[in-house]
PDB file of N, H, CA, C and O in Angstrom:
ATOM      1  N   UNK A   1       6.440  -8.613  23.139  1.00  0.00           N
ATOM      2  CA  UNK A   1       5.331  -9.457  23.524  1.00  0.00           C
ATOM      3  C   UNK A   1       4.599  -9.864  22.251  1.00  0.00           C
ATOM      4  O   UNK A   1       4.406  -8.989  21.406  1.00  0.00           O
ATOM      5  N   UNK A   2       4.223 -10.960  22.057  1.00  0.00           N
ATOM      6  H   UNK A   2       4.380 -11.671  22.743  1.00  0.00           H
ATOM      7  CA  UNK A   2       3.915 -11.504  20.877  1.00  0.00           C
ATOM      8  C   UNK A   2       2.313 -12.186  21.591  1.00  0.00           C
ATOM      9  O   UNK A   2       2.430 -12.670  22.717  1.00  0.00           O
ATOM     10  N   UNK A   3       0.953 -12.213  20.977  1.00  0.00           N
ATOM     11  H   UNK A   3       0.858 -11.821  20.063  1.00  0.00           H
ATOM     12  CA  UNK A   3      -0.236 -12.424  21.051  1.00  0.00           C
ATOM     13  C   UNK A   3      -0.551 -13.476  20.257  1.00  0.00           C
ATOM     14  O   UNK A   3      -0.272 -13.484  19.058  1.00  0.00           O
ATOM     15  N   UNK A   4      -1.319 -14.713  21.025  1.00  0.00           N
ATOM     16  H   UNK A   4      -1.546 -14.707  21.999  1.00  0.00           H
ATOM     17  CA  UNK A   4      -1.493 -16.232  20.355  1.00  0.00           C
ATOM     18  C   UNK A   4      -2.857 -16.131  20.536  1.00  0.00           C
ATOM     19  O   UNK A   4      -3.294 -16.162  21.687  1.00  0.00           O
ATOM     20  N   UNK A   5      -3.731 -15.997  19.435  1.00  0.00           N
ATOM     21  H   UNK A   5      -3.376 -15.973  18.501  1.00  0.00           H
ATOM     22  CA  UNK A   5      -5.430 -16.254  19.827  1.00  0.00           C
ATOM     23  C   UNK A   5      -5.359 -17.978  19.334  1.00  0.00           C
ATOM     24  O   UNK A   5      -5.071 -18.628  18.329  1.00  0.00           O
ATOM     25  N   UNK A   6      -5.786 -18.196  20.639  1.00  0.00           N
ATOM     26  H   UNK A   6      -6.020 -17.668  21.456  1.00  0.00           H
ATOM     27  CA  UNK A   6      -6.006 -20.091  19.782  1.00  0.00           C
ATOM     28  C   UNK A   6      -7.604 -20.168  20.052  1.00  0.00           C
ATOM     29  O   UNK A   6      -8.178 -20.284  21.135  1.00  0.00           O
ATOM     30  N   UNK A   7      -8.276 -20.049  18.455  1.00  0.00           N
ATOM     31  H   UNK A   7      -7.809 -19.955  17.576  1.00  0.00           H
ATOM     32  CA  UNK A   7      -9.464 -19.985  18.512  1.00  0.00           C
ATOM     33  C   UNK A   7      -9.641 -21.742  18.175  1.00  0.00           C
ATOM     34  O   UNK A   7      -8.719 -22.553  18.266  1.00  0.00           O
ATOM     35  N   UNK A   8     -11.169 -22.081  17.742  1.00  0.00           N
ATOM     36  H   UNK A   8     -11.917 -21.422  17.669  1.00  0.00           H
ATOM     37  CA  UNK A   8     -12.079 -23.451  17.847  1.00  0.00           C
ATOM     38  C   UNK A   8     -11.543 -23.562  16.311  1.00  0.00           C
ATOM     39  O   UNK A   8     -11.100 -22.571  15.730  1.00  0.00           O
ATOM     40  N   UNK A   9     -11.606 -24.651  15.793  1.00  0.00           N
ATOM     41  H   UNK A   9     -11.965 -25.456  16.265  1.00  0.00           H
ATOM     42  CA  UNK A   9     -11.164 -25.060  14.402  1.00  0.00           C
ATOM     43  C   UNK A   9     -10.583 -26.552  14.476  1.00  0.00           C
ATOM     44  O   UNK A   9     -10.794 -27.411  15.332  1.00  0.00           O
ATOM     45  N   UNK A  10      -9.603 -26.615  13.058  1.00  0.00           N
ATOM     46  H   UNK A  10      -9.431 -25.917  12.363  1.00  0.00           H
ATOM     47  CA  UNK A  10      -9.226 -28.098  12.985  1.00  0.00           C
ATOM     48  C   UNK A  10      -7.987 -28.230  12.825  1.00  0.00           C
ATOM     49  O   UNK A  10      -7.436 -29.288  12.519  1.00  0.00           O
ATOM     50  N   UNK A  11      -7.110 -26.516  13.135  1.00  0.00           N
ATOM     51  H   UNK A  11      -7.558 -25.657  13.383  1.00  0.00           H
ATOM     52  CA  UNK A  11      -6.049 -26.397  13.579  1.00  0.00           C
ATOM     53  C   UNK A  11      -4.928 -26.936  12.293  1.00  0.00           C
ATOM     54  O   UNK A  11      -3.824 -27.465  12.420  1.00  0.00           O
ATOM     55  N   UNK A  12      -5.687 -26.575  11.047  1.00  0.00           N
ATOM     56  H   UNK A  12      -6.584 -26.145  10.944  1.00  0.00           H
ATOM     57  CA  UNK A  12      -4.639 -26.598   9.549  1.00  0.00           C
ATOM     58  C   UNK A  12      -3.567 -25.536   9.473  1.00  0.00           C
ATOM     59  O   UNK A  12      -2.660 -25.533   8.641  1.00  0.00           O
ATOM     60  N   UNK A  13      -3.776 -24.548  10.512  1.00  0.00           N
ATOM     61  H   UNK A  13      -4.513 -24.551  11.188  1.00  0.00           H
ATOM     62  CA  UNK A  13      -2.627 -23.790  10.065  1.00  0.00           C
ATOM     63  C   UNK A  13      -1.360 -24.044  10.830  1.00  0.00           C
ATOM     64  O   UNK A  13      -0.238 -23.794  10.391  1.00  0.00           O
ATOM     65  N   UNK A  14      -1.614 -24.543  11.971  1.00  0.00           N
ATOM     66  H   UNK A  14      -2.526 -24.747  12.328  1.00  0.00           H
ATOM     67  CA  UNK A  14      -0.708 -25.193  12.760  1.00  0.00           C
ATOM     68  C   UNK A  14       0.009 -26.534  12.899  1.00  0.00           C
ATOM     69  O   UNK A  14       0.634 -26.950  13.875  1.00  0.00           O
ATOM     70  N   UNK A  15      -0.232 -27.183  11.608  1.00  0.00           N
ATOM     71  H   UNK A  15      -0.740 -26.845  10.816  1.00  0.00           H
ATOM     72  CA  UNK A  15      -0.131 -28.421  11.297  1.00  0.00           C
ATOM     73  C   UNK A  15       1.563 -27.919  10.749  1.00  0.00           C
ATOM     74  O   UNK A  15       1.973 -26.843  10.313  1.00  0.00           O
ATOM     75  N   UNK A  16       2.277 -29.275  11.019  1.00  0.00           N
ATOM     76  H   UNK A  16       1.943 -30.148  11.374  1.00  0.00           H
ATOM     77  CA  UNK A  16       2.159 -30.556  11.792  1.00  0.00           C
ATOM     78  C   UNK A  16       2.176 -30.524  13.387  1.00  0.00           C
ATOM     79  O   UNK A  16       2.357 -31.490  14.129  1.00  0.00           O
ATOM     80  N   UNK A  17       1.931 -29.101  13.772  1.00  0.00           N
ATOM     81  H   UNK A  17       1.784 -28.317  13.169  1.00  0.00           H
ATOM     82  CA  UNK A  17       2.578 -29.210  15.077  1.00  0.00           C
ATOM     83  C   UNK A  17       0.613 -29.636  16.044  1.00  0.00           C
ATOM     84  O   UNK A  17       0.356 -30.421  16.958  1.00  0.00           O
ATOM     85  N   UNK A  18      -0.300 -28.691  15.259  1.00  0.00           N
ATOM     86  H   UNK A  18      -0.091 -28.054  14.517  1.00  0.00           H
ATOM     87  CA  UNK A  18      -1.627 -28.900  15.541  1.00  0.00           C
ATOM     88  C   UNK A  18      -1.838 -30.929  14.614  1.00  0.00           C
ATOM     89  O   UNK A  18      -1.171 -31.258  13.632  1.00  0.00           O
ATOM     90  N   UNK A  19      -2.476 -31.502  15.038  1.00  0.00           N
ATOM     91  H   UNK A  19      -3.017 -31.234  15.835  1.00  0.00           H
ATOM     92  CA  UNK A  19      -3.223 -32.592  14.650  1.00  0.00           C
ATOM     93  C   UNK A  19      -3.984 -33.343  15.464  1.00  0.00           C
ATOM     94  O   UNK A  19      -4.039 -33.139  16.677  1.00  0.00           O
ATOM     95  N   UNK A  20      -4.947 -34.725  14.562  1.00  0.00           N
ATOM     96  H   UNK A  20      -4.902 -34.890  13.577  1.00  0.00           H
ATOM     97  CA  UNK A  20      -5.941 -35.390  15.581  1.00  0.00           C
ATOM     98  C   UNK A  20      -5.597 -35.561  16.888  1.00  0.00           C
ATOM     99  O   UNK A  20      -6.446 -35.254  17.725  1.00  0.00           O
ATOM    100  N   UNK A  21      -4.245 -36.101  17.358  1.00  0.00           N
ATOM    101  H   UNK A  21      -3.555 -36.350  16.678  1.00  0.00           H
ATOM    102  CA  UNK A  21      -3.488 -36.056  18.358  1.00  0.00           C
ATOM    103  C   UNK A  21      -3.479 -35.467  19.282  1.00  0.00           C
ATOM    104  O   UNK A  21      -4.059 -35.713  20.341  1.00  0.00           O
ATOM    105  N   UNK A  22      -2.568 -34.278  18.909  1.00  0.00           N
ATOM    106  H   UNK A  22      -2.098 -34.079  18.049  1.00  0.00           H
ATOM    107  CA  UNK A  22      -2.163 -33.291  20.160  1.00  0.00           C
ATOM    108  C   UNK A  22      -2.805 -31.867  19.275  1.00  0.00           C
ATOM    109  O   UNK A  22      -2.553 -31.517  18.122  1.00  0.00           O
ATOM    110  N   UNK A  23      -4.040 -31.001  20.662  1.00  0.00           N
ATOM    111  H   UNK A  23      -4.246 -31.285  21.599  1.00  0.00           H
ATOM    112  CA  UNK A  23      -4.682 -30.153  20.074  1.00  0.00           C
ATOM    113  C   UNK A  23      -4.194 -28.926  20.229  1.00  0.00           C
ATOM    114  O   UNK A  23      -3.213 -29.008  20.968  1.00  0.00           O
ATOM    115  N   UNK A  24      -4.414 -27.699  19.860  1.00  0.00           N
ATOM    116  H   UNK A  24      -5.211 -27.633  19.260  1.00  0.00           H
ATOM    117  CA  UNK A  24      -3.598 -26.452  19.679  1.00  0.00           C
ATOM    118  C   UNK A  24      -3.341 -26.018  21.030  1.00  0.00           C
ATOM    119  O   UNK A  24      -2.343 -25.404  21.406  1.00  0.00           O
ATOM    120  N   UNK A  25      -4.092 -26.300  21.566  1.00  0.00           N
ATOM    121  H   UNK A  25      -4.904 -26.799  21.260  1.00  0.00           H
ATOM    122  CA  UNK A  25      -3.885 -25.622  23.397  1.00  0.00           C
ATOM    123  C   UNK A  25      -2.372 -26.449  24.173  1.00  0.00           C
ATOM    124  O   UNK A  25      -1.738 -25.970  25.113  1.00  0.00           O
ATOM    125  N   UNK A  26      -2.121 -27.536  23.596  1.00  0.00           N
ATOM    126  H   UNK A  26      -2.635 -27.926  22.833  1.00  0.00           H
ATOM    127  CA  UNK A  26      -1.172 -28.505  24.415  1.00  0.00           C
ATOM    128  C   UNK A  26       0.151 -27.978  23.530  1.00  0.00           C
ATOM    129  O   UNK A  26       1.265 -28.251  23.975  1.00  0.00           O
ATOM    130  N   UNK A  27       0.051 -27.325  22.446  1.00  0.00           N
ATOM    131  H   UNK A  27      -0.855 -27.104  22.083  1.00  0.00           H
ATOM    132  CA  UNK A  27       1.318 -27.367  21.975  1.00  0.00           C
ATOM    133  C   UNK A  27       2.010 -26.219  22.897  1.00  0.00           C
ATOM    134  O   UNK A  27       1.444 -25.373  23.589  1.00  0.00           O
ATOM    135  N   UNK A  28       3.587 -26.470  22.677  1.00  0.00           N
ATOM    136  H   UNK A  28       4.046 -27.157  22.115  1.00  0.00           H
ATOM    137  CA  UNK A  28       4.241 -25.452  23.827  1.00  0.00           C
ATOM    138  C   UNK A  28       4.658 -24.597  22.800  1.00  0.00           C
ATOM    139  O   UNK A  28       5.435 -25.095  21.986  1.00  0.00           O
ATOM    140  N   UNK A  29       4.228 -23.078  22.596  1.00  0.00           N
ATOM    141  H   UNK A  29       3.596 -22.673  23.258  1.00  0.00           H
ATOM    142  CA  UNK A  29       4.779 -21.915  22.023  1.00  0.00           C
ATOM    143  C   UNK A  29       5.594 -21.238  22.918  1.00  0.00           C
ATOM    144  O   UNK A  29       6.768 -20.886  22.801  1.00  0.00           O
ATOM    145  N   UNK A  30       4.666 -21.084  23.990  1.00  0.00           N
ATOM    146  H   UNK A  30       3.713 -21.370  24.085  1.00  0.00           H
ATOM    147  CA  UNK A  30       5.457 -20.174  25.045  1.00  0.00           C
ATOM    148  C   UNK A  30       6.564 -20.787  25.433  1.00  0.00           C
ATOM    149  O   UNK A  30       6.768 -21.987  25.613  1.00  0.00           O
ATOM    150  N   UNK A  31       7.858 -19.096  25.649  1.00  0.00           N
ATOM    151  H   UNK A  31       7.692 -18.121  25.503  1.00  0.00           H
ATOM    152  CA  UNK A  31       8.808 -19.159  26.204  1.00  0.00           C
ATOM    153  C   UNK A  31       8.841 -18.908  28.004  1.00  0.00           C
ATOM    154  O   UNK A  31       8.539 -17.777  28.383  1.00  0.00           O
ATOM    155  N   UNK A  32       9.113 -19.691  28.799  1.00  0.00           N
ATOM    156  H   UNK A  32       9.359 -20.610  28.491  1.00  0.00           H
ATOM    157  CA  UNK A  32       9.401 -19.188  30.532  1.00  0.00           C
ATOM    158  C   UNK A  32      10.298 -18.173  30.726  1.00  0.00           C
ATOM    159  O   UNK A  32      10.823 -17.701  29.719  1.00  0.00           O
ATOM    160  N   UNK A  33      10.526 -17.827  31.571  1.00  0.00           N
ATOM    161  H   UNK A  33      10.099 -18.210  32.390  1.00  0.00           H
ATOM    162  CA  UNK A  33      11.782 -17.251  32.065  1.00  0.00           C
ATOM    163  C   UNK A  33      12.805 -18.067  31.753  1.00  0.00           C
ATOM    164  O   UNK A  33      13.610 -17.765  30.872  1.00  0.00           O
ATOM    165  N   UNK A  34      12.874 -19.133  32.411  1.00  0.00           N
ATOM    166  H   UNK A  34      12.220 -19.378  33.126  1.00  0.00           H
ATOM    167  CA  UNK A  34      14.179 -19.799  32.147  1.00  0.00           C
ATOM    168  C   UNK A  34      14.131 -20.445  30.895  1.00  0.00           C
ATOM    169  O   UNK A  34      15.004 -21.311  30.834  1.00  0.00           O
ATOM    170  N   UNK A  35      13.596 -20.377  30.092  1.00  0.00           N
ATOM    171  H   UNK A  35      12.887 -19.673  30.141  1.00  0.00           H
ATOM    172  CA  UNK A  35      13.997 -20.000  28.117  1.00  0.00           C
ATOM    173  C   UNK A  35      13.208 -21.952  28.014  1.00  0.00           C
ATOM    174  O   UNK A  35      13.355 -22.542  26.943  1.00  0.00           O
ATOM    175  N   UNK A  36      12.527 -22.618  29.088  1.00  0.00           N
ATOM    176  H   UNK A  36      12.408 -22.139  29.957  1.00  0.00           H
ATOM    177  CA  UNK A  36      11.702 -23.700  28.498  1.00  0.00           C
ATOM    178  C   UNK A  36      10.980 -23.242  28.585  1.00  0.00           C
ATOM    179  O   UNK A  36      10.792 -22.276  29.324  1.00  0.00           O
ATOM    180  N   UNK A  37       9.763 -24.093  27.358  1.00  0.00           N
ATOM    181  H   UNK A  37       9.915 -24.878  26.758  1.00  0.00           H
ATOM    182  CA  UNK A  37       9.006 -24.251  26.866  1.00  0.00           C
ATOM    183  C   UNK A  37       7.595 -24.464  27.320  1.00  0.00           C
ATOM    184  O   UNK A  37       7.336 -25.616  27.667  1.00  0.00           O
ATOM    185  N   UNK A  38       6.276 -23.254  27.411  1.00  0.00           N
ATOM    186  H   UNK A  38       6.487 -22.318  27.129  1.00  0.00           H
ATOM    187  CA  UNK A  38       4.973 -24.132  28.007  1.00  0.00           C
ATOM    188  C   UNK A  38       4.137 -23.967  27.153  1.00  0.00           C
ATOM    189  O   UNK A  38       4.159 -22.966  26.437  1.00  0.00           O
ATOM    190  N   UNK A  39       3.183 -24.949  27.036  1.00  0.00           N
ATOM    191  H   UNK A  39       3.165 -25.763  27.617  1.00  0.00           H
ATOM    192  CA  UNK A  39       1.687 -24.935  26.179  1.00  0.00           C
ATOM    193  C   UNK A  39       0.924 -23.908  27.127  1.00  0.00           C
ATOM    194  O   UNK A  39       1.232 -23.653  28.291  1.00  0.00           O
ATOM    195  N   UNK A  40      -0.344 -23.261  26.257  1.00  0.00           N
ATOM    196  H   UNK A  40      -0.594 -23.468  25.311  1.00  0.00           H
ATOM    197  CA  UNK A  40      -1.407 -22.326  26.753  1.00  0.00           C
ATOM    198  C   UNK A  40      -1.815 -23.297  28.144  1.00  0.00           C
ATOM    199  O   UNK A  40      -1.361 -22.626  29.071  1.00  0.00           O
ATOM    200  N   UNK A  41      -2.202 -24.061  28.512  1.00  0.00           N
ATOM    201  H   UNK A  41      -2.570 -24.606  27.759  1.00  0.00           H
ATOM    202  CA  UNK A  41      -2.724 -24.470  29.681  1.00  0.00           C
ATOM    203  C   UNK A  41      -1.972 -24.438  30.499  1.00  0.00           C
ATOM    204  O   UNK A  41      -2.323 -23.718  31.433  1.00  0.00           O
ATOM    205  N   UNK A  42      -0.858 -24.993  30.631  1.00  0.00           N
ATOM    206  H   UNK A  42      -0.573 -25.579  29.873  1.00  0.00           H
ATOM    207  CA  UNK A  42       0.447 -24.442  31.198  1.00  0.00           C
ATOM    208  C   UNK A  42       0.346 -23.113  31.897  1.00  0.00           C
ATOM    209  O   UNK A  42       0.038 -22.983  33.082  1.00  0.00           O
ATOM    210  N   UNK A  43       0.646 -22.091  31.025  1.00  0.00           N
ATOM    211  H   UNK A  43       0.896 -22.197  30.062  1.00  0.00           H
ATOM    212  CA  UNK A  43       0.426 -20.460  31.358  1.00  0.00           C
ATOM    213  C   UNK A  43      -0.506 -19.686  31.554  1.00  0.00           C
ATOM    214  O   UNK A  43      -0.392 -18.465  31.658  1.00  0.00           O
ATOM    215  N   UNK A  44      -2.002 -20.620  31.655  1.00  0.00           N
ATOM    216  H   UNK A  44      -2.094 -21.613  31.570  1.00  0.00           H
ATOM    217  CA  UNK A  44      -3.606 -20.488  32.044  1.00  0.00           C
ATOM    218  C   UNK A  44      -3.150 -20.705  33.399  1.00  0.00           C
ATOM    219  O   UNK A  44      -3.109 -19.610  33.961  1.00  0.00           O
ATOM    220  N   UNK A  45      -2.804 -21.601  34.136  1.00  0.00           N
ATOM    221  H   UNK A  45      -2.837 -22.490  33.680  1.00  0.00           H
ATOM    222  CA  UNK A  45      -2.839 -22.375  35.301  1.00  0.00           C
ATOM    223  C   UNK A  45      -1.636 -21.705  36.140  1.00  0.00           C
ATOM    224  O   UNK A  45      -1.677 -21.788  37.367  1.00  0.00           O
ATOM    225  N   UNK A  46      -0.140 -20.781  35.251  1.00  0.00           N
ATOM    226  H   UNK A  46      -0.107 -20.714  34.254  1.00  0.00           H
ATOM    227  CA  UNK A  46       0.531 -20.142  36.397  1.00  0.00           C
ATOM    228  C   UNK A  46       0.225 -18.872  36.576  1.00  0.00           C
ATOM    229  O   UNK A  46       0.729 -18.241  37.505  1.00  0.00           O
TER     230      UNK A  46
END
């Protein structure tokens, strides 16, 4: 089990995947069961 704090910031360490664009919460880290891919809101909401 691996632990993601996605705290408030401007999201430089996560760059290119963090930017003005798309913000740290939308990116998909998480793995499902069936091995795709969800962003934190995603896995807030199941």
């Amino acid at each position: 089990m691996h632990i993601v704090l996605l705290s408030g910031g401007s999201g430089k360490r996560l760059w290119p995947l963090s930017n003005e664009v798309r913000s740290k919460q939308f990116i998909k880290l998480f793995k499902r069961e069936d091995g795709s891919l969800e962003s934190m809101l995603q896995r807030v909401h199941r």
